[in-house]
MIDOSE-1310 file (N, C-alpha, C; in nm, 2 decimals, decimal comma, always signed):
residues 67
xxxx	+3,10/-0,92/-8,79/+3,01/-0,83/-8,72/+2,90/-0,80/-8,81; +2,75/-0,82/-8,79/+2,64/-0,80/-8,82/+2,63/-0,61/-8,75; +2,54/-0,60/-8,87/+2,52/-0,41/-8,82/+2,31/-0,39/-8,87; +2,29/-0,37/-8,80/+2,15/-0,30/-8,84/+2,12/-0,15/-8,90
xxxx	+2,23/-0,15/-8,93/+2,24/+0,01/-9,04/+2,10/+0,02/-9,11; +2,11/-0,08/-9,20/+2,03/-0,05/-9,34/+1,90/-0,02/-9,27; +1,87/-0,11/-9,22/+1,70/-0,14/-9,11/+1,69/-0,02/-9,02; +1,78/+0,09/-8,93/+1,76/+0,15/-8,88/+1,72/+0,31/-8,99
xxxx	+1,82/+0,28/-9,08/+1,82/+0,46/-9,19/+1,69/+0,40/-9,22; +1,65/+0,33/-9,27/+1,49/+0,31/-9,33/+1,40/+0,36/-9,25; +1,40/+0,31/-9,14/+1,28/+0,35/-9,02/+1,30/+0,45/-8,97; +1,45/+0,54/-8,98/+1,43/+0,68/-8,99/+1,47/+0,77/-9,11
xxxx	+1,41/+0,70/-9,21/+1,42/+0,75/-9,34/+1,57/+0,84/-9,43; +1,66/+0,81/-9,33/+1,82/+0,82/-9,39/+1,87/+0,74/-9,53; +1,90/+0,81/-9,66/+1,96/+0,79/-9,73/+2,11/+0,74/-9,71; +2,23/+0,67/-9,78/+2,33/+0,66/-9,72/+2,43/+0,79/-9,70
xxxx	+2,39/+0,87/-9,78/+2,46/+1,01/-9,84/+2,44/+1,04/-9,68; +2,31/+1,08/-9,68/+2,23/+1,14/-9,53/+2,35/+1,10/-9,41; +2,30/+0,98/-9,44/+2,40/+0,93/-9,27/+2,49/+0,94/-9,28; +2,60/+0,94/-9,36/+2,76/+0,99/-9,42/+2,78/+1,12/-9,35
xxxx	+2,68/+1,20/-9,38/+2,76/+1,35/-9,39/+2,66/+1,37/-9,22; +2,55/+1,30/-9,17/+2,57/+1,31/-9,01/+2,74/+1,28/-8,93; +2,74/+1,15/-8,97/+2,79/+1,08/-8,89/+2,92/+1,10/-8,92; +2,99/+1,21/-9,03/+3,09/+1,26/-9,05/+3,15/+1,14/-9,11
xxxx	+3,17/+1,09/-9,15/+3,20/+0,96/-9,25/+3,16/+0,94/-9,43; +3,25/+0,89/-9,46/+3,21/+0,89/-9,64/+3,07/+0,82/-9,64; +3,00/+0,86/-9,73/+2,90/+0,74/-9,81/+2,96/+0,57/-9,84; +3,06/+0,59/-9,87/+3,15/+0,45/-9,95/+3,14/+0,36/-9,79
xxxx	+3,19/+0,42/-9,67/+3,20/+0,39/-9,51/+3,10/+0,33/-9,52; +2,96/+0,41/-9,49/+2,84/+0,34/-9,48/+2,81/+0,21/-9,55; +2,81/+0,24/-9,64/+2,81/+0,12/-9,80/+2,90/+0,03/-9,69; +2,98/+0,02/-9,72/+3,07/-0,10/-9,68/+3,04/-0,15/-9,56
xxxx	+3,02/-0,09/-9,43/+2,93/-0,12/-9,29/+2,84/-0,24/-9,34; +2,70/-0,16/-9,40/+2,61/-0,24/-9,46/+2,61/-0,35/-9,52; +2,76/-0,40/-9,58/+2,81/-0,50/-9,65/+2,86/-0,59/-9,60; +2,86/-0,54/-9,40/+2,97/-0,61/-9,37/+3,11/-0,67/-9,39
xxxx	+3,16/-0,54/-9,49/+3,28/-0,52/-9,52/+3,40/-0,49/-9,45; +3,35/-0,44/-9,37/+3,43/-0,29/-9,29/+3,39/-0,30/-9,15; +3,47/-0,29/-9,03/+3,42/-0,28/-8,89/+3,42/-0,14/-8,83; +3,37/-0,06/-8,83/+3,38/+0,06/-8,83/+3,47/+0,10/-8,64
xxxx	+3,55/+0,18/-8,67/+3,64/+0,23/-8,49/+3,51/+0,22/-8,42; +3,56/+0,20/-8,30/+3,48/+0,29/-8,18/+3,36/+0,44/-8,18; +3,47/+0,50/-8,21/+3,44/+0,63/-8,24/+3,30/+0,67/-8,33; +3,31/+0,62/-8,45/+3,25/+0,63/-8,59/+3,11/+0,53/-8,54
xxxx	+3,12/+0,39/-8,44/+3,03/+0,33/-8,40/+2,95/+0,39/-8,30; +2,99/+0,51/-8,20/+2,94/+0,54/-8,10/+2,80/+0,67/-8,18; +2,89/+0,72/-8,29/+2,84/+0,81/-8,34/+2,72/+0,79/-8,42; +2,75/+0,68/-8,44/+2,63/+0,62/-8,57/+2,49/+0,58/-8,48
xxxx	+2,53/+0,48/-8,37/+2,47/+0,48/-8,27/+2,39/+0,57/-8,19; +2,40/+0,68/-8,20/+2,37/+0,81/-8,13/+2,25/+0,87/-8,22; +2,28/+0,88/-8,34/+2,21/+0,91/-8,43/+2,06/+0,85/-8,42; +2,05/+0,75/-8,40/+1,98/+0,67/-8,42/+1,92/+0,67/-8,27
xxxx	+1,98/+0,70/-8,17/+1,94/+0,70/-8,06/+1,94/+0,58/-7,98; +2,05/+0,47/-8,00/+2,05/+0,34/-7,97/+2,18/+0,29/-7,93; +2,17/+0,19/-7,83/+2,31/+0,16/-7,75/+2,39/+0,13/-7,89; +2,54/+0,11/-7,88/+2,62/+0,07/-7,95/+2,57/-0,07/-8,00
xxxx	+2,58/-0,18/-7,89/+2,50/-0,29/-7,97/+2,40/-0,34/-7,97; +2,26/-0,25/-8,00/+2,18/-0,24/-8,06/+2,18/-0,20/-8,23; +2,29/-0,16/-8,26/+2,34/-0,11/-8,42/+2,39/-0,24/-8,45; +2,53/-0,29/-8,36/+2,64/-0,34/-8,41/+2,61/-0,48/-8,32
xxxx	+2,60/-0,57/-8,42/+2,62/-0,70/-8,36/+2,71/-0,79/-8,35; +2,76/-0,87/-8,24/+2,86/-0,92/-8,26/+2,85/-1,07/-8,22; +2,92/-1,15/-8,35/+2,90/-1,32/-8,31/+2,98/-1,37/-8,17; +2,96/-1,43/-8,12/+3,05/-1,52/-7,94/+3,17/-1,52/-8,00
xxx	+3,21/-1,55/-8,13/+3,34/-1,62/-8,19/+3,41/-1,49/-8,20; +3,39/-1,37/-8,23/+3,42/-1,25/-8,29/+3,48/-1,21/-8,13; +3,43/-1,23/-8,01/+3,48/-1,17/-7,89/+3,58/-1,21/-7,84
């Protein structure tokens, strides 16, 4: 799963810290999202999404293979 994290906190000038302690989630969480490390729940995606003011996948991208 592709995420447009990094690209969105920039264009709304969010630090990782920043968006951590919005989106009720560690800094490390973020970090790792960004790394495509980590698939973040439902929940934690809807949230992050919201923030930002953008559908779920509009954030979160997902390959044909991945579905």
């Amino acid at each position: 799963m592709k995420s447009r994290l990094k690209e969105l906190r920039a264009r709304e000038g969010y630090n990782q810290t920043q968006l951590a302690k919005t989106a009720k989630v560690s800094r490390q969480t973020i970090s790792l999202i960004e790394r495509e490390e980590y698939m973040p729940s439902l929940l934690i995606a809807v949230r992050i999404a919201r923030i930002f003011n953008e559908p779920v996948e509009n954030v979160f991208l997902f390959e044909e293979e991945e579905l």
